[in-house]
N, CA and C of each residue as an Amber inpcrd file, in Angstrom:
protein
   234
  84.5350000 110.6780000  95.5960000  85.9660000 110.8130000  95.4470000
  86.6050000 109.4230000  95.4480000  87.3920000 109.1600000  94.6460000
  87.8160000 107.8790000  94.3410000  88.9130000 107.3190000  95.5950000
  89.7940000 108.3310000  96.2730000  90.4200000 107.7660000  97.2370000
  89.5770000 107.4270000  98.5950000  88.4060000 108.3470000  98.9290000
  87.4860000 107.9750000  99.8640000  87.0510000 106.3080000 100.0190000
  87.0660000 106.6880000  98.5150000  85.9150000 105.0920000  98.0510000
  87.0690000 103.9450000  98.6650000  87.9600000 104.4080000  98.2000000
  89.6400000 103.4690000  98.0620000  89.6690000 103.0440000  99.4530000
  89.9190000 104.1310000 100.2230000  90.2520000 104.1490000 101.6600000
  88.8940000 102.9350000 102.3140000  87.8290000 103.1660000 102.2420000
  86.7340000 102.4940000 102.6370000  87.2550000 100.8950000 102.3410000
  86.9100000 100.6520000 101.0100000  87.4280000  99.0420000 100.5970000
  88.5510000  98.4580000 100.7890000  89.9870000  99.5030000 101.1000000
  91.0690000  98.9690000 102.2340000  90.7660000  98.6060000 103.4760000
  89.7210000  99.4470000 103.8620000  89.5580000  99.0080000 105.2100000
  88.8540000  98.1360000 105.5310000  87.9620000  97.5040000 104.6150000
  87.0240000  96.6940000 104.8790000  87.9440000  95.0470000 104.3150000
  88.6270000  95.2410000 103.0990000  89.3550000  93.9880000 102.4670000
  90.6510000  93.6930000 103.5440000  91.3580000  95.0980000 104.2790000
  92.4310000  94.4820000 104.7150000  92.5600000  94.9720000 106.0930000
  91.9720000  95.1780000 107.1800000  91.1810000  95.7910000 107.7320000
  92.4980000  96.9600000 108.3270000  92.3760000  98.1580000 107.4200000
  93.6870000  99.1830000 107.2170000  92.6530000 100.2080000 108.2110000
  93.1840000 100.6380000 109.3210000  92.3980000 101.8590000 109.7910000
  92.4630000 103.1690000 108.7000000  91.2230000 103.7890000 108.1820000
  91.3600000 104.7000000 106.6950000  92.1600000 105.7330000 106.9850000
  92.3230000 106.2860000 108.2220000  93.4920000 107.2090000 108.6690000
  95.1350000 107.3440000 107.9820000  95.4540000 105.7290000 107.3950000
  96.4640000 105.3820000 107.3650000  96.3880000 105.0020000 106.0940000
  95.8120000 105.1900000 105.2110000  95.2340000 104.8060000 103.2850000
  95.9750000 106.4770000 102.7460000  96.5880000 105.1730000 101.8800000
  97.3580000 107.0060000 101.3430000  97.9600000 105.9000000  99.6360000
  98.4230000 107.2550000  98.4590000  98.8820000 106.8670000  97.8680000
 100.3430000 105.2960000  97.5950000 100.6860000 105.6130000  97.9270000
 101.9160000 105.0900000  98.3190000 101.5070000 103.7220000  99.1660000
 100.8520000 103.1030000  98.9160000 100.6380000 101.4250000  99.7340000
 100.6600000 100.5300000  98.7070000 102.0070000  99.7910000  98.6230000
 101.9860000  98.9580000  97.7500000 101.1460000  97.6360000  98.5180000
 101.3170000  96.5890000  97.3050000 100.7050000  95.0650000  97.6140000
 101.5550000  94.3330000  98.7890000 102.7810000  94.5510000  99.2510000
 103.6980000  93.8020000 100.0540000 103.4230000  94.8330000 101.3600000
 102.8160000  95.8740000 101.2270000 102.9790000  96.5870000 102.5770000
 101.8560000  96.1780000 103.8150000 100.6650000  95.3790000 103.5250000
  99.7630000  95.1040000 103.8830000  99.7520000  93.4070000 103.8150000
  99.4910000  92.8150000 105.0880000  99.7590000  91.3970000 105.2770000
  98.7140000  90.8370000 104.7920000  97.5360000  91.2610000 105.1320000
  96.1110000  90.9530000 104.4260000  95.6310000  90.7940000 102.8650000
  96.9470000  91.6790000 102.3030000  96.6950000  91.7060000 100.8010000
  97.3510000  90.6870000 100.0810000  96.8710000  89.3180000 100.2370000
  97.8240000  88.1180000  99.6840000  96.5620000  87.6930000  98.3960000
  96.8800000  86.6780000  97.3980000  95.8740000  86.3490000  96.6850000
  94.5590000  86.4360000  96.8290000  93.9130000  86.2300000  98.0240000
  92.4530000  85.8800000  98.3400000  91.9730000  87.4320000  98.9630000
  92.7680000  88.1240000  99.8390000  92.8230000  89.6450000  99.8400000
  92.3660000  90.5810000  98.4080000  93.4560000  90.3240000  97.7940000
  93.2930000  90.6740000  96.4970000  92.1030000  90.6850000  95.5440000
  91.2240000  89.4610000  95.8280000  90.7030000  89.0800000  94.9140000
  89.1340000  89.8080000  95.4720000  89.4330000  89.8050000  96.8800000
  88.2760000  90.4060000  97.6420000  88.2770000  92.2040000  97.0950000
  89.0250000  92.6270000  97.5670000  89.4560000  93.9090000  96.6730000
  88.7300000  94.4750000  95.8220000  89.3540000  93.7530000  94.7630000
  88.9910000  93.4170000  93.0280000  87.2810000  93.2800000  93.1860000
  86.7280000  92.6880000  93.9060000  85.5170000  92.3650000  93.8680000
  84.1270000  93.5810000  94.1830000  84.9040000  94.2450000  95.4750000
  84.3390000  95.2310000  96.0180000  84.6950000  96.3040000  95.3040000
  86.2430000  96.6340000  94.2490000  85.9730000  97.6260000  93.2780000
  85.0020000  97.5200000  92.4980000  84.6930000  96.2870000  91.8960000
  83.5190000  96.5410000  90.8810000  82.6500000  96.4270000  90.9470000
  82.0800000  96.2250000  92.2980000  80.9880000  96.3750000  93.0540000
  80.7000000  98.1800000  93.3200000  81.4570000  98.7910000  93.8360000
  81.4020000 100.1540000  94.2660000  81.8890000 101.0250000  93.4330000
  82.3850000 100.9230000  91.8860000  83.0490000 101.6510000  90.7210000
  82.0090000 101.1430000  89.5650000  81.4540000 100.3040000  90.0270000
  80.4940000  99.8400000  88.7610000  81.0670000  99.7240000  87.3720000
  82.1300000  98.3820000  87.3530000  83.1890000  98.1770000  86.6750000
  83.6210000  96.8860000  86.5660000  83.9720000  96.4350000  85.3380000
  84.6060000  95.0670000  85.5430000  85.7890000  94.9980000  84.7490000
  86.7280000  94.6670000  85.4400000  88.2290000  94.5180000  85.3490000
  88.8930000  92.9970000  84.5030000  89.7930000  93.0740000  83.4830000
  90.1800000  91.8540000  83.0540000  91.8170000  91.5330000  83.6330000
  92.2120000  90.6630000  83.4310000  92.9130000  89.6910000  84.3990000
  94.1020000  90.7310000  83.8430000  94.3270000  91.0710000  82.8560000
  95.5320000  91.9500000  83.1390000  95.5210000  93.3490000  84.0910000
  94.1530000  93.7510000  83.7970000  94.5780000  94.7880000  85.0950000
  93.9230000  94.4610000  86.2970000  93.6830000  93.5390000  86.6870000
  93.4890000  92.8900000  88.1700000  95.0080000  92.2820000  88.6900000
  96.0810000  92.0720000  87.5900000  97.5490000  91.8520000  88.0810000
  98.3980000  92.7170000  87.6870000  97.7890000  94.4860000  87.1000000
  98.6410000  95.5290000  87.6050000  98.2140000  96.2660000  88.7290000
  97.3190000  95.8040000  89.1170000  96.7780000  96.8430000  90.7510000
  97.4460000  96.0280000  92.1060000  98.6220000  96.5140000  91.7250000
  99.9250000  96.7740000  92.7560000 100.1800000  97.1360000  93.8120000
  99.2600000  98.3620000  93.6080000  99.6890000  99.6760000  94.7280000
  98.5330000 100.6740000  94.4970000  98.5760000 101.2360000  95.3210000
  97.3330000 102.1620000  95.2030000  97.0920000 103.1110000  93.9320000
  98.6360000 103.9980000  93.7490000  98.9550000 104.3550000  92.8310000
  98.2090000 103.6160000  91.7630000  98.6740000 102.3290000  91.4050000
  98.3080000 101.8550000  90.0950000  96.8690000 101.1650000  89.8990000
  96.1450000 101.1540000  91.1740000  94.9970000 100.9730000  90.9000000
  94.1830000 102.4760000  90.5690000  94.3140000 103.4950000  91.1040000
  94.0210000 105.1180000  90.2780000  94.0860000 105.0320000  88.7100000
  95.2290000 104.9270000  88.2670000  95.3970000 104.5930000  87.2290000
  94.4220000 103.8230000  86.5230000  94.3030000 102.3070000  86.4280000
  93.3770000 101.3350000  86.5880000  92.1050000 102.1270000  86.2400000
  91.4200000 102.7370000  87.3190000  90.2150000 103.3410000  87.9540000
  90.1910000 103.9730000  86.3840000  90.8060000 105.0300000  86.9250000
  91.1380000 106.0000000  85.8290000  90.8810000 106.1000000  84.0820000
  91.4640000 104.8510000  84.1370000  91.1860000 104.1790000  82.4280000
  89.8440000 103.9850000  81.8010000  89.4620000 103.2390000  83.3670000
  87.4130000 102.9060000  83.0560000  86.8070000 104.0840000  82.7680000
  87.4430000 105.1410000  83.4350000  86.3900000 106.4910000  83.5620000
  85.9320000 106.3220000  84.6460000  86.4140000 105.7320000  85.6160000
  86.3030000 106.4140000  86.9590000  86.9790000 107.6350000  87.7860000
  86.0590000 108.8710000  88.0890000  86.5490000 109.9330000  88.1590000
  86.4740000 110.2310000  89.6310000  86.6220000 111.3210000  90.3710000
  86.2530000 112.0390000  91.3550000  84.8280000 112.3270000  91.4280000
């Protein structure tokens, strides 16, 4: 399940207890998620989605929301 997966690599990139991983977490809501956060992220998605992302959509994954999306596009499913 793609939010499982989600929830896991929040918690590990920004250290988010997964209890608290929900749609709705933008990039400003999380102090951990600054450039180098980010990039850690990005890294462990395409590590664990088996995927590689180009620089435009590594600077629309915003928010959780829009990384689904993102996901989504590759053919990453549930």
């Amino acid at each position: 399940m793609i939010t499982a997966r989600l929830a896991r690599i929040f918690a590990k990139a920004f250290a988010l207890d997964p209890s608290e991983f929900n749609h709705g977490i933008l990039h400003g809501d999380l102090k951990k998620w600054d450039s180098i956060g980010h990039m850690a992220m990005v890294a462990a998605m395409e590590k664990e989605f088996k995927v590689e992302f180009d620089v435009d959509e590594i600077m629309e994954m915003q928010s959780v929301a829009e990384i689904i999306v993102v996901l989504t596009r590759k053919g990453v499913t549930d």
